[in-house]
N, C-alpha and C positions, 0 to 999 in steps of 0.2 A: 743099302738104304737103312737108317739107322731112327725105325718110328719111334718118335719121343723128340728127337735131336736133329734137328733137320730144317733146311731153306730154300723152296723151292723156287723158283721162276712163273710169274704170272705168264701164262699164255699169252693171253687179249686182257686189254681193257677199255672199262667206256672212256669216247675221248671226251677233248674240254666240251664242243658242240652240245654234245646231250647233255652235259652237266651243268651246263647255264641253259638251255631250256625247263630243266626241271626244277630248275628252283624257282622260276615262276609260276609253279601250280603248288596247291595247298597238298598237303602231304595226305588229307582226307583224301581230296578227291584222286591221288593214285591209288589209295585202298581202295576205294569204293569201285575203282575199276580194275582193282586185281581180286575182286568179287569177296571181299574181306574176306578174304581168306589166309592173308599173309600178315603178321604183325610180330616185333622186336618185343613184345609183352610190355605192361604195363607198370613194371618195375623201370626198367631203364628209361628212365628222364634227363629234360636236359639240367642240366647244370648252370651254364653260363647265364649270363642277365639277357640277353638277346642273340637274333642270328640265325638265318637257315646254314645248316647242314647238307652240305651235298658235293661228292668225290665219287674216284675210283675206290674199291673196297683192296686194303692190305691188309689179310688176315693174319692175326695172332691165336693160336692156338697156347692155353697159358695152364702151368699147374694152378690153384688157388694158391693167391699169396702172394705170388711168385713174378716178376717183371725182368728178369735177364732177358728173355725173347721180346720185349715191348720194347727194349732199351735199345736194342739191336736193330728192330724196324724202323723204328725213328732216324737211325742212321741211314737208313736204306731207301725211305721214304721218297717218292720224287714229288715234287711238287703237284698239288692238287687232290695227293691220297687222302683218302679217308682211313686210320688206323683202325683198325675193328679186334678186338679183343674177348676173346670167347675164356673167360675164367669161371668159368661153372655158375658165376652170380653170389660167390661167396664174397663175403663182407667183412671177414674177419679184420683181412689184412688190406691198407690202402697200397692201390696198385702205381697211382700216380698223383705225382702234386705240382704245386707251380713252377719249380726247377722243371721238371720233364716237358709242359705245358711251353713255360718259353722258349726251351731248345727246340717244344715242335714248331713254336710259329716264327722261328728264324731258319730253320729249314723248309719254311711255304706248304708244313702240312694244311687240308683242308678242313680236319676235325679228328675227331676219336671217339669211339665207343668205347665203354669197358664194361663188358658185363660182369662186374665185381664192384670195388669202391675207389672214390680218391678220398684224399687230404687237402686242404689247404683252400677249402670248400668258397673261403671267404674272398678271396682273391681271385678264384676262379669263378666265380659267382657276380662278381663285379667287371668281368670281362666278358669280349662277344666272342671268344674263340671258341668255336662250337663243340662242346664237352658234355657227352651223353653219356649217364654211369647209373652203377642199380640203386647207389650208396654210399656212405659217408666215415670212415674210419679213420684216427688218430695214427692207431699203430701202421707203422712201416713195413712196405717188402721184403720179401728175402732174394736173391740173386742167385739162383742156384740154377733154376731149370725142373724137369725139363719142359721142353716147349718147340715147339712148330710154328714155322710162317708159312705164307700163301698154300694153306691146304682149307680145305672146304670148311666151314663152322657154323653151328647154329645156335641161336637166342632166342629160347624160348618155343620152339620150333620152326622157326625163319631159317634156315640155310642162306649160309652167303658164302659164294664161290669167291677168289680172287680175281681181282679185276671187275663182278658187279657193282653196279650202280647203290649207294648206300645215300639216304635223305632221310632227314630230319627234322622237325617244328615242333612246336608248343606243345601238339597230338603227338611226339611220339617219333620214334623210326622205324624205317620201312628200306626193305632192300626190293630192287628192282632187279631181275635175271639180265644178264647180258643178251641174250638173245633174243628177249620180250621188248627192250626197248621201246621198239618203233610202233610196235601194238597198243602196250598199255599207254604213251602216251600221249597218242590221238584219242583214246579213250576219257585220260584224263583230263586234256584241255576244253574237249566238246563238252565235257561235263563240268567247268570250271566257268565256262563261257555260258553253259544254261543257269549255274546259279546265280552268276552277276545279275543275270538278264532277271532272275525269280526275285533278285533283293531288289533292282529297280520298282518290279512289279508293286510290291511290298511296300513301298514308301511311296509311292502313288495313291495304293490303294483300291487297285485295280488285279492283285494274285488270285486265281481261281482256287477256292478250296473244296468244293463240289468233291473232288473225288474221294472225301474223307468219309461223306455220309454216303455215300456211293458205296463204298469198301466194307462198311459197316451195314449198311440193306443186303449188300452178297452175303455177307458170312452169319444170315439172322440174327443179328443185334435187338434184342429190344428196345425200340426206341418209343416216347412219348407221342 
């Protein structure tokens, strides 16, 4: 095994099922019921003009700069992936631009992370193909290596194994473990399902807010 250079085989992955349920919850409320504790950081943003995000994770482990292993995956891609791209978050070099972007949405990729930069911002920016990156650079890749697919990587301290669940919206992205599935989101819909019901409340005019001066008599607030 030669670490640096190397393509491994996903185990498992989430199927379609959970990936069309999860993209009807807000991408908040999986955080909030993965106890915000998990977040892709606050640099990587989407890119595209609209669009949820949400696939199997096919990791890139990438030099900065550097897209020979991104160029590769995209071949490899089966339809519905999510490409995830772990380049340290360096910006120097753009890692991908609209040639790379249209070959992925003619091979039925689901999206792409790049924790680095693209090019061609303006096009891709005018497009819903859902394209989350840290950053924006002129200059071009280099093709060299070395570089790793489907091994484990992390964004900011988010771990994403191959074959996790990878979602993203306007707030941001959020990987889901393969094996929490089914936990987090029964969590997250009961709680998607309570805030519909609090924003009805709210245009009524009928939401209890009690508990705020409640909160504030427990912790001795001085109040008038």
């Amino acid at each position: 095994m030669s670490i640096g250079f190397r393509v491994l085989e996903r185990a498992r992955k989430v199927d379609a099922e959970w990936v069309a349920r999860y993209r009807e919850v807000p991408v908040a409320n999986v955080s909030d019921s993965m106890n915000r504790m998990t977040a892709g950081g606050a640099k990587v943003r989407p890119m595209h003009r609209a669009g949820v995000l949400a696939g199997a994770a096919l990791t890139v482990k990438a030099r900065p700069g550097d897209n020979l292993m991104l160029h590769y995956a995209l071949d490899i891609a089966e339809p519905g992936d999510v490409v995830v791209v772990d380049a340290g978050g360096d910006l120097s070099n753009a890692l991908i631009g609209e040639m790379m972007v249209a070959y992925a949405i003619k091979r039925g990729v689901a999206g792409i992370v790049i924790n680095g930069a693209i090019r061609d911002s303006a096009v891709i920016g005018a497009g819903d193909f859902p394209l989350f990156a840290a950053g924006i650079s002129h200059r071009g890749p280099y093709k060299d290596g070395p570089g790793e697919i489907n091994v484990p990587i992390a964004i900011d301290g988010m771990v994403i194994e191959p074959g996790d669940l990878v979602i993203g919206d306007d707030d941001g992205l959020l990987c889901v473990p393969f094996d929490q599935l089914g936990e987090v989101f029964d969590r997250a819909s009961a709680k998607h399902a309570a805030e519909c019901k609090q924003m009805e409340q709210i245009a009524q005019g009928t939401n209890d807010r009690t508990w705020v001066l409640e909160s504030l008599k427990k912790k001795g607030c001085l109040l008038p």
